[in-house]
N, C-alpha and C positions, 0 to 999 in steps of 0.2 A: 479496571474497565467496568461498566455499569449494567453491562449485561454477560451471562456464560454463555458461550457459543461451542464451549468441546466437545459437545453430545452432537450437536449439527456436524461440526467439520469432522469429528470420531467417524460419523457417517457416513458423510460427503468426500470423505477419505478416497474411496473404491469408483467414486465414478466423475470426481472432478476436472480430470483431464480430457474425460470425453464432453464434460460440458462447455469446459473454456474452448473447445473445438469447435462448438456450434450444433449440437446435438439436441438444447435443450432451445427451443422454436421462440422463449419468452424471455429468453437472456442473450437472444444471438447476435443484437445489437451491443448488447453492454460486453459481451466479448469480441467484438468483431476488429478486426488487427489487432489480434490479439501478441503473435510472433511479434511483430511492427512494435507492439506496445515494451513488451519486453526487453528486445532488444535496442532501443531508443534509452529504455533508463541501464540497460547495459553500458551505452556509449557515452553517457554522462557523469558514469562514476567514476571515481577513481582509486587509487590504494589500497590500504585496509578498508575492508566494509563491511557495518552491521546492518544485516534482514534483518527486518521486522517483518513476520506474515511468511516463512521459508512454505508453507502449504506443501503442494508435492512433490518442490525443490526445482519448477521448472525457468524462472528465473535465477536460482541458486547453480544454477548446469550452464546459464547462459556465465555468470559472472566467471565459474571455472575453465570455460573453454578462452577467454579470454585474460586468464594467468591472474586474474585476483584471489586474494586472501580473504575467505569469507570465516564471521560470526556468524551463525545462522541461531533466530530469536523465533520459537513458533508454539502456543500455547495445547495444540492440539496433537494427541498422544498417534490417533491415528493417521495425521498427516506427518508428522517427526518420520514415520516408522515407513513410511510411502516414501518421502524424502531422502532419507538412508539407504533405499534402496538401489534407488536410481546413483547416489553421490555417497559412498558408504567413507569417505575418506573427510569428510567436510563436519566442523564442529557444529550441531544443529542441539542447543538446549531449551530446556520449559521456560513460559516467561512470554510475556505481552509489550505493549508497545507502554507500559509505566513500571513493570517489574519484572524486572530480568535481574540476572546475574553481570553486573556490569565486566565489558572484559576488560584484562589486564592493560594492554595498550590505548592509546585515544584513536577512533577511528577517523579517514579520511571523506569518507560517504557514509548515510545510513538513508537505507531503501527499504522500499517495499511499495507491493504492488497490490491492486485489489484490496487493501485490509483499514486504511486508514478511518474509515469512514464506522468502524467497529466503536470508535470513539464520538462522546460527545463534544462541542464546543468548547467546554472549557477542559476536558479532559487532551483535548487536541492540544490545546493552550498551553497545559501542565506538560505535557510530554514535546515540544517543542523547545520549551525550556532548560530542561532536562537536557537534549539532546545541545543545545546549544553550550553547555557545561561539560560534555564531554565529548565534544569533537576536538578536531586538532583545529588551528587558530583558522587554516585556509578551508578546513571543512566544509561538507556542504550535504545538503540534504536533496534527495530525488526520489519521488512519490507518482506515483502512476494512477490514479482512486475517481470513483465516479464525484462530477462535483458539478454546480451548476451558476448557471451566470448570474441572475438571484431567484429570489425565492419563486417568481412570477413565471420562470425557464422551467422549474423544477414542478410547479402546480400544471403545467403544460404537459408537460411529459407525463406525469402521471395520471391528467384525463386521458391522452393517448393511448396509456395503456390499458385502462379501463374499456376505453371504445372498441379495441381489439380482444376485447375479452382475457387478460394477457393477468390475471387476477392475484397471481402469485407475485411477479414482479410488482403490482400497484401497491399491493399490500408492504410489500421488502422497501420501496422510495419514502413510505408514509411511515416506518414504523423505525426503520436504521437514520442513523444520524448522517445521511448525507446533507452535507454542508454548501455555504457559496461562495464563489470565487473572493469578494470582497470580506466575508469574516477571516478566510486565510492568508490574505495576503496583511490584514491588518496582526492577524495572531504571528505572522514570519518575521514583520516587521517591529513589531514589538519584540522580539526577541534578538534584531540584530543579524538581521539575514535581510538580504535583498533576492527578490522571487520573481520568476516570469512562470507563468502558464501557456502550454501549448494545448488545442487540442487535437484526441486523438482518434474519437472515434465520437457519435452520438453524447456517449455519455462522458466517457473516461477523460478526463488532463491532466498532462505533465505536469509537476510542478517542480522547478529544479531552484534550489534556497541557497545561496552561497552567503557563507558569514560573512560580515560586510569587513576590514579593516577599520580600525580604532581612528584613523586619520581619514579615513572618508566620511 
């Protein structure tokens, strides 16, 4: 990945739960249905599943109450250790959304929620790929991440936030590699996945990528 972020989430370890609540007045949109959000890419996955982004494991608690077999992939030592807390029974290792420890079996989904966007464009590109090489044949991929219709949606929003004086999040849309609906759906389709996006909130959409069959 082309930026370290473990010193931030090491940090944002102890009070990230209370933010994806709506506690932090500048991100209460980019979390808001947030439950809703979770539990939607809950509903769309299926078998084995590799997280990407386990953070403080509270998508990782939705996939267990619902009898899946989780990898759990999360670069940050203080969220791993938050995570284990809550799920102490769940494989949760170091490792990003381009280098992990690949697991033993081929997984049926690989999620993750909030994190994609940690990635550049072509780095999304490179780990899409990736993930398309080790899925199982009917795999499929379900991503939850803030993203925008084009760039013109995205320069919108972040006047907005500016005019609400909202200076932390304007700064976080100008400086993270959130991406547009059309760079992803061409990066999924290049890769042999067929993708719809829903959305789910101001910011955040679904994107659920199912590997296409060799005959369609």
């Amino acid at each position: 990945m082309a930026k370290n972020f473990n010193d931030l989430f090491d940090a944002w370890s102890e009070t990230y739960d209370q933010t994806v609540g709506g506690t932090d007045v500048e991100y209460k949109e980019v979390f808001a249905c947030y439950e809703q959000i979770l539990d939607e890419v809950a509903k769309r996955s299926k078998g084995y599943i590799v997280e990407f982004g386990v953070g403080t494991g509270n998508l990782t608690e939705k996939f267990i109450k619902n009898g899946f077999e989780i990898y759990g992939i999360e670069p940050s030592e203080g969220m791993r250790n938050r995570a284990k807390e809550k799920i102490p029974n769940v494989t949760i290792v170091e490792g990003d959304f381009l280098t992990f420890p690949i697991p033993e079996k081929k997984p049926d989904t690989i999620a993750s929620t909030y994190a994609f966007h940690h990635l550049t464009d072509e780095e999304k590109r490179k780990a899409v790929a990736l993930y398309s090489e080790i899925l199982n044949e009917s795999g499929k991929i379900v991503f939850a991440d803030t993203v925008f219709i084009n760039e013109a949606a995205k320069q919108a929003i972040i006047e907005e936030a500016l005019r609400n004086n909202y200076n932390r999040l304007a700064v976080d849309l100008q400086t993270e590699y959130y991406t547009t609906i059309p760079v992803l759906k061409k990066i999924f389709e290049e890769n042999g996945f067929q993708v719809t996006f829903n959305q789910m909130n101001t910011f955040v959409w679904l994107m659920d990528a199912e590997k296409r069959r060799e005959n369609e």
